[in-house]
Rosetta silent file (secondary structure, phi, psi, omega in degrees, C-alpha in Angstrom):
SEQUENCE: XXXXXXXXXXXXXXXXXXXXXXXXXXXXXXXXXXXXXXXXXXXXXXXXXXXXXXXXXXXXXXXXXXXXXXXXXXXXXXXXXXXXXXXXXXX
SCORE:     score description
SCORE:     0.000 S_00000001
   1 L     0.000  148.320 -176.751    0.000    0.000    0.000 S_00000001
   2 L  -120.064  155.724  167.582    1.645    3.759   -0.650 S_00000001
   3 H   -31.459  -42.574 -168.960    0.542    6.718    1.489 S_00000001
   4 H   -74.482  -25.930 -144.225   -2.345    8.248   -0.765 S_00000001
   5 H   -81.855  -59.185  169.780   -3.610    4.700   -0.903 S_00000001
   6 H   -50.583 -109.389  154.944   -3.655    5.066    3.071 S_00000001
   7 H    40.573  -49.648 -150.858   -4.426    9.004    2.836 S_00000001
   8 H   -97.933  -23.324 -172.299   -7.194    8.086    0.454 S_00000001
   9 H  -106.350  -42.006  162.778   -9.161    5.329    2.861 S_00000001
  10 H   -75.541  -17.916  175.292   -9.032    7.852    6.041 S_00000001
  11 H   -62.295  -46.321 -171.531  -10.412   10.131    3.850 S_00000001
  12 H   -47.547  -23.887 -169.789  -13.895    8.082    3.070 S_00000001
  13 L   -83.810 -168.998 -168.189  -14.140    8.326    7.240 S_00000001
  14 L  -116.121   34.262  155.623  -14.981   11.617    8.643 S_00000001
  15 L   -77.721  150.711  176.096  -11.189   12.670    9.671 S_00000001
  16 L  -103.883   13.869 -172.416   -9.907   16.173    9.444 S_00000001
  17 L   -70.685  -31.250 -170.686   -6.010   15.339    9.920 S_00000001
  18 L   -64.069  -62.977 -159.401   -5.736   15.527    5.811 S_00000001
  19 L   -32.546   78.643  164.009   -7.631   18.781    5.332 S_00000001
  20 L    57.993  -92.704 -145.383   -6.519   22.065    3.843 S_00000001
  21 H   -95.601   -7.401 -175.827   -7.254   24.186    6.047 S_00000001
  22 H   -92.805  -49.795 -176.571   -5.864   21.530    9.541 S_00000001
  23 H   -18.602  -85.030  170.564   -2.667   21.241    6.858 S_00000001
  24 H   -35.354  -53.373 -176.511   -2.503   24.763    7.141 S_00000001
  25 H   -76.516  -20.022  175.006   -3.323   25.967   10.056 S_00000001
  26 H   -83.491  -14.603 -171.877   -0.241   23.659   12.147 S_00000001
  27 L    73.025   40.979 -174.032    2.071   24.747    8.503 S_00000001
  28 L   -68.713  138.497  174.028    2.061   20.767    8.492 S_00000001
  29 E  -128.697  129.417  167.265    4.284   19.212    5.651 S_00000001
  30 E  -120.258  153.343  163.033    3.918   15.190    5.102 S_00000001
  31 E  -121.146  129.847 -159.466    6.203   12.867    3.432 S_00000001
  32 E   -53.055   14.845  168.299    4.415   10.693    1.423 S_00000001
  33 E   -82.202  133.141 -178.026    6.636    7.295    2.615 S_00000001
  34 E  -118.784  152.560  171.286    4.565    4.832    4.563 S_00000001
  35 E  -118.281  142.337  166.317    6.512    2.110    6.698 S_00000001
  36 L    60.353   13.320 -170.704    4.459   -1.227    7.799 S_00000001
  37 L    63.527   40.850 -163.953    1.379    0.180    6.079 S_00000001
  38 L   178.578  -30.451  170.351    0.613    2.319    8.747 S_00000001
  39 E   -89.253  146.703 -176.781    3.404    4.849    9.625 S_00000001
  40 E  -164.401  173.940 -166.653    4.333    8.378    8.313 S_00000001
  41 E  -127.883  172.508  177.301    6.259   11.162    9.617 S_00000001
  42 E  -142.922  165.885  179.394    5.025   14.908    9.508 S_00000001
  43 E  -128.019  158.559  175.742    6.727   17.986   10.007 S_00000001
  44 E  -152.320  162.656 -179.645    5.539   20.922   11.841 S_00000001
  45 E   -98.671  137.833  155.798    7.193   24.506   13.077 S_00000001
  46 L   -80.629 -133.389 -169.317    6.607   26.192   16.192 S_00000001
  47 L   -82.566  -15.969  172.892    5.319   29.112   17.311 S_00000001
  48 L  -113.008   10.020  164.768    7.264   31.457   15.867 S_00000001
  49 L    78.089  -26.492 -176.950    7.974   29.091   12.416 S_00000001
  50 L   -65.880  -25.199 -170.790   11.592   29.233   13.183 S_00000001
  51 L  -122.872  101.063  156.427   12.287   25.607   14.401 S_00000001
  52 E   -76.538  122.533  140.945   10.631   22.511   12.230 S_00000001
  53 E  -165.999 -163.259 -154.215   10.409   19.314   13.408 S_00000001
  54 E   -81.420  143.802  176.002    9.423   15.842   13.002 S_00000001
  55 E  -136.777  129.897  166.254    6.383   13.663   14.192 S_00000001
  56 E   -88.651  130.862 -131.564    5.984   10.078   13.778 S_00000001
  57 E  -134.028  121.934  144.685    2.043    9.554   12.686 S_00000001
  58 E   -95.149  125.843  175.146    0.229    6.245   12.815 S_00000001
  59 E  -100.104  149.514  176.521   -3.103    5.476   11.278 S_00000001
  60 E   -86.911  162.108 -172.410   -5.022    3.333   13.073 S_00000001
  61 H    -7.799  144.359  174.996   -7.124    0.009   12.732 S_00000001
  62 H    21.584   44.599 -177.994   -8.788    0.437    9.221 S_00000001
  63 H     7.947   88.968  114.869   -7.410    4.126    8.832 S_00000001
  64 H   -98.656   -6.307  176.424   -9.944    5.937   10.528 S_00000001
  65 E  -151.924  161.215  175.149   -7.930    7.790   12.520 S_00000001
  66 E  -106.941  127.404 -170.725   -4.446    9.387   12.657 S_00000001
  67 E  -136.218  168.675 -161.631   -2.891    9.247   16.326 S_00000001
  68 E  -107.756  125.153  177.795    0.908   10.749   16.877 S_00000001
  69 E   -91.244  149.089  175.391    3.333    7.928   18.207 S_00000001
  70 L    86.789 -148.576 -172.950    5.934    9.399   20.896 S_00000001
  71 L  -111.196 -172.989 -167.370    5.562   13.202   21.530 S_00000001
  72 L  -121.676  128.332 -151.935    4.866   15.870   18.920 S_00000001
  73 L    63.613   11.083 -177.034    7.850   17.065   17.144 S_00000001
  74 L   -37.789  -92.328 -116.196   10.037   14.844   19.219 S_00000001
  75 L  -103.929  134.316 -161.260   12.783   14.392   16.402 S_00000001
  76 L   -99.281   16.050  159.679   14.747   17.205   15.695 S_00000001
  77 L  -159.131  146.634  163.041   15.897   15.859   11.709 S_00000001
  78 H   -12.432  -70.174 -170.729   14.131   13.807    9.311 S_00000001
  79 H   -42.291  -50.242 -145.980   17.093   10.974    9.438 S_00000001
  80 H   -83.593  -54.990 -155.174   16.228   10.558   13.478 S_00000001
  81 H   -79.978  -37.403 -139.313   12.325   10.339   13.098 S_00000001
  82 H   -87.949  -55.575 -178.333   12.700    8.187    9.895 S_00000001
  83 H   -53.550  -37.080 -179.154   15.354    5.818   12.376 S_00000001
  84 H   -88.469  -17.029  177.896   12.311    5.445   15.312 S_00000001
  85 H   -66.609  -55.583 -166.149    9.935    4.452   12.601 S_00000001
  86 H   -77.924  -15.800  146.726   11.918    1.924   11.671 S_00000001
  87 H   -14.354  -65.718 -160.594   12.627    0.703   15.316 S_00000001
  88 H   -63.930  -13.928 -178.345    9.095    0.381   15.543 S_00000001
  89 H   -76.515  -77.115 -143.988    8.836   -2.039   12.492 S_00000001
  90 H   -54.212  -62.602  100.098   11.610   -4.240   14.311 S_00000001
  91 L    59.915    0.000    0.000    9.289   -4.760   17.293 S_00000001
């Protein structure tokens, strides 16, 4: 399965994680890799946009929902959230 494929099956449900305007309003950027069928990482800024960083994303049972594994923005480069995803595979 690829991301949109996921992306595209939480959509039919009535989540907003996807949306425009939730995209927008956190300045969220995702990359489109899924690990295990089920993992993705996001990126997000803080409050002042200066500092980006990474969140590892799971959708849950039959993508209906998106839930954030760990804390939000925990990883402070791609490389290091992309390294606990794949932990989480080994498991």
């Amino acid at each position: 399965m690829t991301f949109y494929e996921a992306r595209d099956r939480y959509k039919r449900g009535e989540g907003h994680f996807f949306d425009n305007e939730t995209m927008m309003f956190w300045s969220s950027k995702v990359f489109p890799d899924l690990y295990g069928d089920r993992y993705f990482i996001t990126s997000e800024p803080n409050y002042d946009g200066k500092d980006r960083r990474f969140t590892v994303r799971e959708f849950t049972d039959n993508y209906t929902g998106v839930e954030t594994v760990g804390d939000f923005r925990q990883y402070k480069t791609l490389s290091e959230a992309t390294k606990a995803v794949k932990c989480l595979l080994q498991v």
